[in-house]
C-alpha positions as CSV (number, residue, x, y, z in Angstrom):
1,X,52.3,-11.9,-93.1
2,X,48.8,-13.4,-93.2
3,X,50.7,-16.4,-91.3
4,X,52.1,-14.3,-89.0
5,X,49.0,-12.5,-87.8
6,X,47.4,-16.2,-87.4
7,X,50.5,-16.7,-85.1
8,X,49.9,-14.0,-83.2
9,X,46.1,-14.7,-83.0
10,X,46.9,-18.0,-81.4
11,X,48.8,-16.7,-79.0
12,X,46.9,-14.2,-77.7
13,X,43.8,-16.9,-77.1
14,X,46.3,-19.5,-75.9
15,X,47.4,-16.6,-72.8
16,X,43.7,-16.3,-72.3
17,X,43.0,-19.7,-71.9
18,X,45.4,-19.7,-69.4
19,X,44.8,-16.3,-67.8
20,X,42.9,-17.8,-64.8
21,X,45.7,-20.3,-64.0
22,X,48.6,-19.8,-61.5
23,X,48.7,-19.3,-57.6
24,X,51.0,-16.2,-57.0
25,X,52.1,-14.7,-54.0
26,X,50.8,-11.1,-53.7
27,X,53.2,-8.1,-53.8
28,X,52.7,-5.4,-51.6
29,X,53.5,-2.5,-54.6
30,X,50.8,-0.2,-54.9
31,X,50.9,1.1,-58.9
32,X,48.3,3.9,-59.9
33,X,47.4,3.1,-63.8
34,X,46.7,6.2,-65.0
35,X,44.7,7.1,-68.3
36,X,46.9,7.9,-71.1
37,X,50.2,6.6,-70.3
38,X,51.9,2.8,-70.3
39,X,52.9,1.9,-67.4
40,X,56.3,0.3,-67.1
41,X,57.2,-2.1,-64.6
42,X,61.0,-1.7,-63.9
43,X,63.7,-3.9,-61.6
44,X,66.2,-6.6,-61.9
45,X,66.0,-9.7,-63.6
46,X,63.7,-12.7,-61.7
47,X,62.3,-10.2,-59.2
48,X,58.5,-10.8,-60.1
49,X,57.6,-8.5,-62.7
50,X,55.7,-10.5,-65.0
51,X,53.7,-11.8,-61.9
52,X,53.0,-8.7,-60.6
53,X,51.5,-8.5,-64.1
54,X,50.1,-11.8,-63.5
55,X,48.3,-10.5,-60.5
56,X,47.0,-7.3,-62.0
57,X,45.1,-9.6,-64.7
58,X,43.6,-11.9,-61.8
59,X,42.3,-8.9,-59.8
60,X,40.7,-7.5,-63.3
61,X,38.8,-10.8,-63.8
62,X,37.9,-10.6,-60.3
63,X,36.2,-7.5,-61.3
64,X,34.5,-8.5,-63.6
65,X,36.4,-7.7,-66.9
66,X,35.9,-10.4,-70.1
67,X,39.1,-12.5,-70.7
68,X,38.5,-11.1,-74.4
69,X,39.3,-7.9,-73.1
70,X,42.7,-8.9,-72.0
71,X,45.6,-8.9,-75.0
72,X,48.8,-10.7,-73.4
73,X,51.7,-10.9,-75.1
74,X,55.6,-11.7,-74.7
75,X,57.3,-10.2,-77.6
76,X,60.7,-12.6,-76.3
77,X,58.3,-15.8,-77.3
78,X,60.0,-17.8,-80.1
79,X,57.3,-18.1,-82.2
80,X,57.3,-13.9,-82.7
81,X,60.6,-13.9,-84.3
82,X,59.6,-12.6,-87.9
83,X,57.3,-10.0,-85.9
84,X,60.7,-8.5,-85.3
85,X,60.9,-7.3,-89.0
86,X,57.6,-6.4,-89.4
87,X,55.8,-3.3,-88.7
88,X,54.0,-4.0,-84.8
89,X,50.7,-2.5,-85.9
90,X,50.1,-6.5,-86.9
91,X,49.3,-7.1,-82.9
92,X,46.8,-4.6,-83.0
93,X,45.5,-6.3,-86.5
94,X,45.8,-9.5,-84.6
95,X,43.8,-8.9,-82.1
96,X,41.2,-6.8,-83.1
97,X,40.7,-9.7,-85.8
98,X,39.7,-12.3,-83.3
99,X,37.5,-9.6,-81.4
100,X,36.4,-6.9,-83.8
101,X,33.4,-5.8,-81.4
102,X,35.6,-4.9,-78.6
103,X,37.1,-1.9,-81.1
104,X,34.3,-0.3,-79.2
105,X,35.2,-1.2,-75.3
106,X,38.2,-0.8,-73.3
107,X,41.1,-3.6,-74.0
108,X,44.2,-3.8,-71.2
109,X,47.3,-4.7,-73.0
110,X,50.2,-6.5,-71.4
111,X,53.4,-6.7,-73.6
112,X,56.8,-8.1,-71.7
113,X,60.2,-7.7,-73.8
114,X,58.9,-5.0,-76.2
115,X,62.0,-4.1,-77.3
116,X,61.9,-6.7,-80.0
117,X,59.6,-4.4,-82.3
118,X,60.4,-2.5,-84.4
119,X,59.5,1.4,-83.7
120,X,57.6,-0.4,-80.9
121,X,57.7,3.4,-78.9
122,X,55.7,4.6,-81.7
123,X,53.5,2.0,-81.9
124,X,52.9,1.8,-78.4
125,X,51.7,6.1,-78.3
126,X,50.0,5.3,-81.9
127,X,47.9,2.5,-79.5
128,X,46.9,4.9,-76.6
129,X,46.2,8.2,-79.0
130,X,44.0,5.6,-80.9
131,X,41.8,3.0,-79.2
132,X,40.5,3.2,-75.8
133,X,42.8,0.9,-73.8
134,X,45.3,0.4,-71.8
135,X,49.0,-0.5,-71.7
136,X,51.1,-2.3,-69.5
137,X,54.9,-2.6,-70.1
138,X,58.0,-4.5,-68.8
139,X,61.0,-6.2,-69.7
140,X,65.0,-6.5,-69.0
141,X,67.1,-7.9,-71.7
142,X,69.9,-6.7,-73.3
143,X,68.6,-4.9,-76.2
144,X,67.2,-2.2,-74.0
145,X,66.7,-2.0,-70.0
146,X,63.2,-1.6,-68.9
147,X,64.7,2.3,-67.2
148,X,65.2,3.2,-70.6
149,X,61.6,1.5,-72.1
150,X,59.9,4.5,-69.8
151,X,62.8,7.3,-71.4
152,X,61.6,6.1,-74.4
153,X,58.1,6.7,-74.3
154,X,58.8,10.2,-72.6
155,X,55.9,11.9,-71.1
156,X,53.5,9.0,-72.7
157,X,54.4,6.6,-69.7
158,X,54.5,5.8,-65.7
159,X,57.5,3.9,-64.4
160,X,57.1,2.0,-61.2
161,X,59.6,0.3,-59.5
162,X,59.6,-3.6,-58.3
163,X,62.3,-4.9,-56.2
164,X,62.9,-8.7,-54.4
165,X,60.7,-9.4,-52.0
166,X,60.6,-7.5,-48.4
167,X,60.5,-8.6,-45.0
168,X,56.8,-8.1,-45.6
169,X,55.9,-10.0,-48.4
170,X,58.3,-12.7,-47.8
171,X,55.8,-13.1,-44.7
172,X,53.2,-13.3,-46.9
173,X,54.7,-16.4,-48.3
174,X,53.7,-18.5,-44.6
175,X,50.6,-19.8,-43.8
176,X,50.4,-17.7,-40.8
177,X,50.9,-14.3,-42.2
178,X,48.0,-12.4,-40.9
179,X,49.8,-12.8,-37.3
180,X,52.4,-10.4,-39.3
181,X,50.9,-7.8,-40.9
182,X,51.1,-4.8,-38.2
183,X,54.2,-4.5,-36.2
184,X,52.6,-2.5,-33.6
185,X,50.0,-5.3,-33.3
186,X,52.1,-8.6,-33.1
187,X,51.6,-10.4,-30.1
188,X,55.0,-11.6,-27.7
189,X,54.4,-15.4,-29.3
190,X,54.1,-13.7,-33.3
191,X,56.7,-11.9,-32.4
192,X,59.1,-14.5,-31.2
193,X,58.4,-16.9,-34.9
194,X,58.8,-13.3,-37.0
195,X,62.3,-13.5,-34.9
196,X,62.7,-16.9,-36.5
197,X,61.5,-15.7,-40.1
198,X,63.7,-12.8,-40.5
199,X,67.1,-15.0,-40.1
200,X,65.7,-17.3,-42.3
201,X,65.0,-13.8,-44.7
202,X,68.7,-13.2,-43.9
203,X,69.3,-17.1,-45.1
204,X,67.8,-16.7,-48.9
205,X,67.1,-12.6,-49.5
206,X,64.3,-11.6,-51.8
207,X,64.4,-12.9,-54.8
208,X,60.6,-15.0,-55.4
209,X,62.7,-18.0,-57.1
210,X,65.2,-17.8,-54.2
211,X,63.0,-18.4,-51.9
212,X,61.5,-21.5,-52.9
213,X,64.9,-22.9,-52.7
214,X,65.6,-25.6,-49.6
215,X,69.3,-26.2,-50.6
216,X,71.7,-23.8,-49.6
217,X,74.0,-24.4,-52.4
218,X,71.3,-24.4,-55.1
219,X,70.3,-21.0,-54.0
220,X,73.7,-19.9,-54.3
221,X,74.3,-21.1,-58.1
222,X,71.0,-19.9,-59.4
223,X,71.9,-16.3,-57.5
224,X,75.4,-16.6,-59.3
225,X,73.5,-17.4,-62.7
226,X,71.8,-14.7,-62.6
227,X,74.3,-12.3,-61.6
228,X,76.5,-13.9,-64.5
229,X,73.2,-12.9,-66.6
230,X,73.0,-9.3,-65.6
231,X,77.0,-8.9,-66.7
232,X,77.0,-10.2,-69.7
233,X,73.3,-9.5,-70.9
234,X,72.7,-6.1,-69.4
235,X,75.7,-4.8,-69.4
236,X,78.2,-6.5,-71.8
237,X,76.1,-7.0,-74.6
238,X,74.2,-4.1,-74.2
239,X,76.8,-1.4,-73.8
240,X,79.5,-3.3,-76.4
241,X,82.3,-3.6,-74.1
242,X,85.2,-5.7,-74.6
243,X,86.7,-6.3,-71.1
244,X,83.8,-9.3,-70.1
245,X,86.6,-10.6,-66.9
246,X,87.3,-7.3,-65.8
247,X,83.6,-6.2,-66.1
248,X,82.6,-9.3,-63.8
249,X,85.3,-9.0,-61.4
250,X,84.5,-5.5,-60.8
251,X,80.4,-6.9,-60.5
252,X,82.5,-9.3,-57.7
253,X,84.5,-6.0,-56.1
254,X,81.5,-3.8,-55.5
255,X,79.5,-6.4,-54.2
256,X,81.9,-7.3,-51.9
257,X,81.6,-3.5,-50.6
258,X,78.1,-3.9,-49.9
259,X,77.1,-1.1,-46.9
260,X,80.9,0.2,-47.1
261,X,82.4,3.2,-48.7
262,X,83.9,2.6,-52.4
263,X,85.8,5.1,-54.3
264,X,86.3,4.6,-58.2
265,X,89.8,5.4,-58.1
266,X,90.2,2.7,-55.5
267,X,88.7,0.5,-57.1
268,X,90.6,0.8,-60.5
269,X,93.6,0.3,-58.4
270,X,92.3,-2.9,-57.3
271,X,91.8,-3.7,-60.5
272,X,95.0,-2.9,-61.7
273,X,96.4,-5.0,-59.0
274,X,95.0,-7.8,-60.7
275,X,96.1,-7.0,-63.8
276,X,92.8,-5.3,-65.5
277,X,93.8,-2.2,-67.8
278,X,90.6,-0.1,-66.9
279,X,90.5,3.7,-66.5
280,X,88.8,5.7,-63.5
281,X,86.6,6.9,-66.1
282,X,85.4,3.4,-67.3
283,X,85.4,2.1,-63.4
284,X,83.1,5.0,-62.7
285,X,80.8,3.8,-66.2
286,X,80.7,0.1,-65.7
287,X,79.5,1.0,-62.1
288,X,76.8,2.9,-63.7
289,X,75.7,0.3,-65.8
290,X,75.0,-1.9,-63.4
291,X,72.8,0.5,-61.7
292,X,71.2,1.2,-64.4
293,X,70.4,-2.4,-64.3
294,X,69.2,-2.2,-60.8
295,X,71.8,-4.6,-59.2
296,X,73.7,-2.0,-57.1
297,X,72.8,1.6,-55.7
298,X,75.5,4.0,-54.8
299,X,74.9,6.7,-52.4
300,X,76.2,10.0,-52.4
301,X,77.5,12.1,-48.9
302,X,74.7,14.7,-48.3
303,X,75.5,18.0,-49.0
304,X,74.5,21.1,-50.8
305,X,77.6,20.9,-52.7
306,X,77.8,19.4,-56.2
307,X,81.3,19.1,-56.1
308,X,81.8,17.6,-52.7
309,X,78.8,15.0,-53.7
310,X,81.2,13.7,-56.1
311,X,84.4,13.8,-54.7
312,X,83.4,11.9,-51.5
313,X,83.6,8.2,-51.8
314,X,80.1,6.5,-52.0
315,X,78.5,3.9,-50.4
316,X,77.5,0.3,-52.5
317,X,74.4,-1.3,-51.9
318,X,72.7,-4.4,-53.8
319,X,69.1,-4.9,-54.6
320,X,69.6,-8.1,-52.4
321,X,72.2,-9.3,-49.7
322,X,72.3,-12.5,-50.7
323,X,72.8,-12.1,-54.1
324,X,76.0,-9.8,-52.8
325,X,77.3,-12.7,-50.6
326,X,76.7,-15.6,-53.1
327,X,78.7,-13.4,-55.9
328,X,81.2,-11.4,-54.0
329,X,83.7,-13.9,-52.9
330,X,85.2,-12.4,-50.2
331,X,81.9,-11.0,-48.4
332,X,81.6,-12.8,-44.9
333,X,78.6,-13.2,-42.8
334,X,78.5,-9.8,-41.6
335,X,75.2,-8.9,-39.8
336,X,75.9,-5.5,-39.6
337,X,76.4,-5.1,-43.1
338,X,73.7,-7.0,-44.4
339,X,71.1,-5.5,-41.6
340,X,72.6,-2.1,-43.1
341,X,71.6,-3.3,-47.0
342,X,68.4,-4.7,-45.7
343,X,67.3,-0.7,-44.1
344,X,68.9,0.6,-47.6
345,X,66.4,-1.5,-50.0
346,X,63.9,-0.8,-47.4
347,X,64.0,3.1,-47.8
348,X,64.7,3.0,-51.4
349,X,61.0,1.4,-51.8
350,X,59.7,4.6,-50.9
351,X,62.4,7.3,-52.1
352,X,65.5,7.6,-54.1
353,X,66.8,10.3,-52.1
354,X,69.1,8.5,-49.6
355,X,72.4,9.7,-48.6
356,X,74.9,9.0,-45.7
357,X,75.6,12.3,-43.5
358,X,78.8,13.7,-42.5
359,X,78.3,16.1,-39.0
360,X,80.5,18.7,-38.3
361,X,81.8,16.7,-35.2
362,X,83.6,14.4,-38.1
363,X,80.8,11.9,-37.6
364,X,78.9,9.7,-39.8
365,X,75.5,8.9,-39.7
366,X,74.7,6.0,-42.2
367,X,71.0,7.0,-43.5
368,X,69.7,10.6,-44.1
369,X,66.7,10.2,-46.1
370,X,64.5,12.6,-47.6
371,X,61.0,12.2,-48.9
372,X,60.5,11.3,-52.4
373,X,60.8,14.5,-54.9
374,X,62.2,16.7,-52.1
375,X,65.0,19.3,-52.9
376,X,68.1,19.6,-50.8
377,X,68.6,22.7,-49.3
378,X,69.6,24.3,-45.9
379,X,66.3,24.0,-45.2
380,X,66.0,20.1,-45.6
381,X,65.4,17.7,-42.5
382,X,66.6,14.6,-43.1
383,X,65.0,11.1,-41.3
384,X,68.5,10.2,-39.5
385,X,68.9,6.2,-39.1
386,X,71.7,4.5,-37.5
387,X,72.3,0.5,-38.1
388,X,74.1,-1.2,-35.8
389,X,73.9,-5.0,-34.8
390,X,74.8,-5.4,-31.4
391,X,74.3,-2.8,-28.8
392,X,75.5,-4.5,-25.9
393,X,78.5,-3.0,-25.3
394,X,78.3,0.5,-23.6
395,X,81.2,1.9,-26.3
396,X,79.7,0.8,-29.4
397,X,76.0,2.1,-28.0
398,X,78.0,5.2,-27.2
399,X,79.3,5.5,-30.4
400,X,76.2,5.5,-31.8
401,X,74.0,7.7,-30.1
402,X,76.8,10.4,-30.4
403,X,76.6,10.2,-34.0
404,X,72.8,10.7,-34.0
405,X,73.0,13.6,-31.8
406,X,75.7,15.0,-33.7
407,X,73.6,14.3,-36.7
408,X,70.2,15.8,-34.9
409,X,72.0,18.7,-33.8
410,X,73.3,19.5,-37.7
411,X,69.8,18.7,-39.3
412,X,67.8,20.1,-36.4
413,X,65.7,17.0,-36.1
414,X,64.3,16.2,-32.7
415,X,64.4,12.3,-33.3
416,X,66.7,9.7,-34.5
417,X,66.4,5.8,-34.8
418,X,69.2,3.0,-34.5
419,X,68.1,-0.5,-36.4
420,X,69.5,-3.6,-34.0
421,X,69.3,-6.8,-34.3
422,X,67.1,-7.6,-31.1
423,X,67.6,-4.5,-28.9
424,X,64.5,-2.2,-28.4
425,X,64.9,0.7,-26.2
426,X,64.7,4.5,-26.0
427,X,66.5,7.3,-25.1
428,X,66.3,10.6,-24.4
429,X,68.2,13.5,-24.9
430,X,69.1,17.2,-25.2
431,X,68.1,17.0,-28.9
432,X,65.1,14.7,-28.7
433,X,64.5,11.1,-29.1
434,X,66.7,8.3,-29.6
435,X,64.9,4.6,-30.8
436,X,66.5,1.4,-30.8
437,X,64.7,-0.9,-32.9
438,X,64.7,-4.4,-33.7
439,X,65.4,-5.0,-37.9
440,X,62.3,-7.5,-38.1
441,X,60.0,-4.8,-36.2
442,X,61.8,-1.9,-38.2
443,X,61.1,-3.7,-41.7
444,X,57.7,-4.3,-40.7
445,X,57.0,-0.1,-40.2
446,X,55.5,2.0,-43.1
């Protein structure tokens, strides 16, 4: 044990030593720490959350905090294996062993992949009810996803969650970026080479690694290897199940219905087809699963009825397009669909309560979005978004603005927007305002 706690004391000055190194790209996530409670740091594998960490511990030295008063520790690290028998007051023994006079000043601890300690919920509540500090949490392996880390910790904790990169802060990545920063702002020229940025965005999606990629086909195997990773860590391993083909080939199916309707009884069908013995009931939890590890989102008609939330097929969105078209196998370069995922992951920053609308008229408007902790009710007034690629042609514009109205008309809402991918225009009408605008300009907006 005595070894053990030198282990961990080596660590912990080894991550401080290095604490002032790395050049990270900023994310554009605003997390409120508050007194009290951990807070978790939650999202898919590889999207940045230890370097969000990272950054949080740059902009503390900035202000002046001691590297002393910073514990860092990844609980995945090889050299902490017997720390996963032993009880994990021993960090706490560690630390305040190298620094016994800070027992008396705030400490900010960092621990990635604490699900590797034992009773580490307890210990973690024990820490905060204890010493004056604070906590700061994330992790995704197998063992336990970092959605269940904050379920764990109950009341005791603050999840926030990180996604790929945005439009935004993958504009953050180019020298130039302060010509980007306020769409309202941009000048014709900044506009024209935020044009160019966004299809290369559309090129290689979100994903911080991703983007550093120049080959095409590189970024496609490391997107595949970590989908590959999210099926059989997160989901396989994690949940027991005994079906790894049919589990991946359904990963394959609903990604290939990214921005379309998918209904689980269709989709066991497909898999039947192929010979998969799966049950509607197990389509339905698989599907979950991989939610739960923030690949996919499914979205749910909008209605004030449970029953027809539920019996209405939903609509299958990934955490990033081009994971979806580097795993899905039969997903083509479709603008439309991937301008549609892009306004998805978009809105989902800011709320989880996005559903698709049917009108009365029998048509379909593809966002209704309400404000973050908002209840449904006749009284709700949904933000109505169309997407729609190409509005050249007078039927498909049409089309579109009829559904909005329809939509306005239902919801009582006196404006409605359309996402394109160059056209900018307005219109009005008997029910208000109609906005055309471009996805770059659109993904730019607060």
């Amino acid at each position: 044990m005595a070894n053990l706690v030198q282990t961990i004391q080596g660590i912990i000055l080894e991550n401080q030593s290095y604490m002032r190194r790395g050049d990270y790209w900023p994310r554009l996530m605003q997390v409120e720490r508050i007194k009290g409670k951990a807070t978790v740091i939650t999202g898919i594998r590889r999207c940045g959350k230890s370097v969000y960490e990272k950054l949080y511990m740059h902009s503390l030295l900035e202000d002046g905090i001691s590297e002393e008063n910073i514990c860092e520790l990844d609980f995945s690290d090889d050299r902490l294996l017997d720390l996963r028998i032993e009880e994990p007051n021993l960090v706490t023994e560690a630390y305040y062993g190298i620094f016994p006079e800070k027992a008396d000043e705030k400490v900010w601890f960092f621990f990635d992949e604490i699900q590797y300690l034992s009773h580490w919920e307890l210990f973690v509540n024990r820490l905060q009810n204890t010493r004056d500090c604070e906590v700061n949490i994330t992790g995704s392996s197998a063992k336990l996803l970092v959605r269940e880390i904050a379920t764990e910790l109950g009341g005791r904790s603050l999840p926030w969650e990180l996604f790929p990169f945005s439009f935004e802060e993958f504009l953050e990545t180019k020298e130039d970026s302060a010509k980007y920063r306020r769409a309202g702002r941009i000048s014709p020229d900044a506009a024209r080479m935020c044009r160019k940025y966004f299809e290369e965005y559309c090129r290689t999606g979100g994903f911080p690694e991703a983007i550093m990629m120049t080959e095409h086909g590189t970024r496609v195997r490391y997107l595949q290897n970590l989908a590959e990773t999210v099926v059989f860590r997160d989901v396989v391993a994690r949940y027991g199940l005994n079906n790894p083909n049919a589990v991946y080939r359904q990963m394959q199916m609903l990604l290939g219905c990214m921005s379309s309707l998918m209904s689980y009884t269709k989709l066991k069908k497909r898999l039947a087809a192929e010979q998969y013995r799966v049950s509607v009931e197990m389509v339905k939890q698989v599907t979950n699963y991989f939610e739960d590890a923030y690949m996919i989102f499914s979205v749910e008609v909008l209605s004030l009825n449970t029953a027809v939330r539920n019996t209405n097929p939903r609509k299958i969105y990934c955490v990033d397009h081009r994971l979806a078209m580097s795993v899905s196998g039969v997903l083509t370069e479709d603008i439309g669909k991937i301008l549609e995922n892009l306004v998805f992951v978009h809105l989902r920053r800011r709320t989880d309560l996005i559903f698709y609308a049917k009108t009365p008229e029998g048509y379909e408007v593809d966002f209704a979005v309400l404000p973050r902790g908002e209840q449904i009710s006749e009284e709700c007034r949904p933000e109505l978004i169309q997407v729609c690629a190409d509005l050249s042609e007078s039927e498909t514009m049409e089309r579109e603005i009829r559904a909005l109205r329809s939509g306005m008309r239902q919801y009582k809402k006196d404006t409605g927007t359309i996402v394109t991918l160059d056209t900018e225009d307005e219109w009005n009408c008997d029910e208000g305002m109609i906005k055309a605008v471009p996805a770059w300009k659109y993904l730019l907006s607060n």
